[in-house]
MIDREN-306640 format. One line per field, with one value per residue (C-alpha): chain; y, z, x. Coordinates in steps of 0.5 Angstrom, whole numbers, plus 500, padded with zeros to 3 digits. Each point is the difference from the previous one (the first is absolute). Layout:
ch <- (A|...)
yy <- (Y|...)
zz <- (Z|...)
xx <- (X|...)
end
This chain:
ch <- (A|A|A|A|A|A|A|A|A|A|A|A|A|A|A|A|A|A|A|A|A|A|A|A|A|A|A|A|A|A|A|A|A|A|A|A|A|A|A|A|A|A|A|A|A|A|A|A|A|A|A|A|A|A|A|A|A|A|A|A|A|A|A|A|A|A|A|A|A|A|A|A|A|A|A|A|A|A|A|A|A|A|A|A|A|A|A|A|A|A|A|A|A|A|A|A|A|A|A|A|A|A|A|A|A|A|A|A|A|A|A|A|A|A|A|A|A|A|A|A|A|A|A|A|A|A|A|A|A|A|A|A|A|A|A|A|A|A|A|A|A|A|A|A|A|A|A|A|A|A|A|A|A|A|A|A|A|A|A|A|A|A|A|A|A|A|A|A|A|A|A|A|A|A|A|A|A|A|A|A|A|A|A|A|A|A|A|A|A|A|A|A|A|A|A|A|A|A|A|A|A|A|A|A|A|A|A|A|A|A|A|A|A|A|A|A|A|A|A|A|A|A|A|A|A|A|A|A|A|A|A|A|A|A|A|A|A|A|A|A|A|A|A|A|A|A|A|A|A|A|A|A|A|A|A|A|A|A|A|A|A|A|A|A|A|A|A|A|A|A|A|A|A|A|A|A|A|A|A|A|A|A|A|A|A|A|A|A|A|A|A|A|A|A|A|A|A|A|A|A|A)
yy <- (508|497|493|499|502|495|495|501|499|494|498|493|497|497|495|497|499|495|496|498|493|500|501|503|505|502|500|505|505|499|502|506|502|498|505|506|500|498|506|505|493|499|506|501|499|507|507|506|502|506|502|496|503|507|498|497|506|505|496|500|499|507|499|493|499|499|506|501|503|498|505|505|497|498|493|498|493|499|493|500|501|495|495|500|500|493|497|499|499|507|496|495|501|505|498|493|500|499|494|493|497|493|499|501|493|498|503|499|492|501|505|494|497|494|497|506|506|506|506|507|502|495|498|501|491|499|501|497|501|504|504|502|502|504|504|502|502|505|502|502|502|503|502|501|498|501|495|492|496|494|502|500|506|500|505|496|494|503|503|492|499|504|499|493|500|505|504|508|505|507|499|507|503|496|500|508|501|497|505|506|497|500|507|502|504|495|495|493|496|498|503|495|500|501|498|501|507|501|496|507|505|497|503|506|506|503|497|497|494|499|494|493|494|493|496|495|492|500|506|496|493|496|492|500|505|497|492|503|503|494|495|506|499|492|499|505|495|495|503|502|492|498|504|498|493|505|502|493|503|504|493|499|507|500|492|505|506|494|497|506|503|493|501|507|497|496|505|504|495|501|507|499|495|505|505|494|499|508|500|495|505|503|494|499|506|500|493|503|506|495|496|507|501|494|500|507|498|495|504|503|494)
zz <- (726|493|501|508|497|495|505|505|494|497|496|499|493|503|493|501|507|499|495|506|502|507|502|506|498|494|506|503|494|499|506|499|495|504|504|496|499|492|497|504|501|492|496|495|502|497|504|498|504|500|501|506|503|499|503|507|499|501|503|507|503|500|502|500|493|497|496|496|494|495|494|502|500|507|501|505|502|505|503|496|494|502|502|494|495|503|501|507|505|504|505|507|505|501|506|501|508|497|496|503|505|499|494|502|504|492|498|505|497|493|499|504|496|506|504|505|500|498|505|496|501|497|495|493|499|506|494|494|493|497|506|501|492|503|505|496|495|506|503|493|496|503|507|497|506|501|503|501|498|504|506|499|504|504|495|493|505|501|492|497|504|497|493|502|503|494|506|497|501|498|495|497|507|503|494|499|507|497|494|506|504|494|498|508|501|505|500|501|494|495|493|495|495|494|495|504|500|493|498|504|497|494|501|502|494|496|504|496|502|497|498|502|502|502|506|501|500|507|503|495|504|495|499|499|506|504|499|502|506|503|498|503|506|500|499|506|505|498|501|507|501|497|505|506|501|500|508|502|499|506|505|497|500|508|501|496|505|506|498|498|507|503|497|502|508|498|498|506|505|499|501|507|502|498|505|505|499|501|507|502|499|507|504|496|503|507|500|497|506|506|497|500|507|503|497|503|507|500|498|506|505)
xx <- (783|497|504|497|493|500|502|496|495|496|496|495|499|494|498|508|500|493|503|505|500|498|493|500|505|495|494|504|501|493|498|503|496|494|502|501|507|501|500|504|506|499|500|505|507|502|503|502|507|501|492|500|507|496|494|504|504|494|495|496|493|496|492|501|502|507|502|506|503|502|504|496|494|495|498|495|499|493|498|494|504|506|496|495|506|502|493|501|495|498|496|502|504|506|503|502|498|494|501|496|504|496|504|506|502|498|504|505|499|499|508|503|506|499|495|500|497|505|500|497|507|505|505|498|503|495|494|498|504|493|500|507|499|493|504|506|495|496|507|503|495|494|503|507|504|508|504|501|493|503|494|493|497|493|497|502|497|494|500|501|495|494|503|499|494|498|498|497|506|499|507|499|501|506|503|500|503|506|500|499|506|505|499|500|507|504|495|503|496|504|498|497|494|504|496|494|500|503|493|497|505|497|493|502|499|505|506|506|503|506|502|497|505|498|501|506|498|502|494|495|497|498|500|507|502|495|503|507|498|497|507|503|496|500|508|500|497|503|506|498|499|507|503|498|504|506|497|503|507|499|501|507|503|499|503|506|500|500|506|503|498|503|506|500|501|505|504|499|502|509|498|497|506|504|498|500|507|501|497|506|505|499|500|507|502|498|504|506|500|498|506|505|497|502|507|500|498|505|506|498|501)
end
């Protein structure tokens, strides 16, 4: 379980990730401290493993708090608190119905990868390489999703857009009630928030941690990690591009199958004239028993 917390979990080194050698990309990471989010993606990349196994262990939602034990000891985790602790906006929208639709054809402009505008649910190559990073981003670290990134849903749609847009969301709320699914028995929200939460443990009176480890390079986005996942992501498409002459080969495969087909034919002809040859056997017969007939009738004279 410790292993799938901590790689559902990531953590932005935001003072790395602006020395990158792409304007729009640092813009985009800008934008996410525009809006609130700095402190909760960037805090320190330390957990406490065996504390945060405890907590998932005995941890449910009680009066609309996350509460848990831990060695015996209560921890309660209010909106309120969670959200002061990272900083986050407690004010703007919580539903994403509510998110102005005239920014949206924009929108649907600006995350282009071409000259056509992308649909609000579409392939994640379909966007710019800024905003494929912004949708990973919201996918992994903040809404913790399981599963193939390849698509982008409606929702992280509409969420690119305010964060973009620096549209007022109420994070502290919308982020809470991704910690209350993690905790709720048979929920289907995969569990993360692994340094996130041991910064709240952290605060808690009287509670022992045990002992702290540090983050691997791989759940850290730095400059380096950053740099390497956009080559990653421009070797892909080029790729994609090289193989697409391969299609031509299509054409010849049928010109083999035809031949193959005709030859097929030729080889059926011996057969029909054999069966033309087995149908002459009756008349033979009837001539042979005419001939016996006229034999007997003329004995008979």
């Amino acid at each position: 379980m410790a292993s799938s917390l901590i790689s559902r979990s990531h953590h932005i080194d935001f003072d790395s990730v602006f020395r990158f050698d792409d304007a729009e990309i640092v813009q985009m990471f800008e934008s996410l401290v525009t809006t609130g989010l700095m402190e909760f993606l960037g805090c320190p990349s330390i957990f406490y493993e065996n504390a945060l196994i405890e907590f998932f262990a005995n941890g449910f939602v009680r009066d609309d708090m996350v509460v848990s034990t831990i060695g015996g000891i209560a921890v309660e985790i209010s909106e309120s608190v969670f959200a002061a602790t990272f900083g986050m906006p407690t004010e703007g929208l919580t539903d994403l119905s509510e998110v102005p639709k005239n920014l949206l054809s924009d929108a649907q402009s600006i995350f282009s990868a071409s000259e056509k505008e992308v649909s609000i649910s579409c392939l994640k190559k379909e966007i710019k390489m800024q905003y494929r990073l912004l949708s990973d981003i919201l996918a992994k670290s903040l809404f913790v999703k399981a599963g193939s990134f390849d698509a982008v849903t409606r929702d992280r749609f509409l969420l690119m857009m305010v964060i973009t847009f620096d549209v007022k969301v109420n994070w502290g709320n919308l982020l809470f009630g991704v910690l209350k699914e993690m905790v709720t028995p048979d929920s289907r929200q995969a569990k993360g928030y692994a340094i996130q939460i041991c910064v709240l443990l952290k605060n808690v009176p009287g509670l022992e941690l045990g002992e702290s480890k540090a983050f691997t390079a791989p759940r850290i986005l730095n400059e380096k990690t950053v740099h390497r996942i956009v080559s990653v992501n421009e070797n892909v498409g080029i790729e994609e591009v090289g193989e697409a002459p391969r299609a031509k080969k299509t054409p010849v495969k049928k010109t083999m199958s035809k031949k193959r087909q005709a030859a097929g034919e030729a080889e059926v002809a011996p057969v029909i004239k054999k069966k033309r040859s087995t149908k002459g056997k009756p008349a033979a017969a009837r001539r042979i028993s005419l001939d016996k007939q006229v034999e007997d009738t003329t004995a008979d004279e």
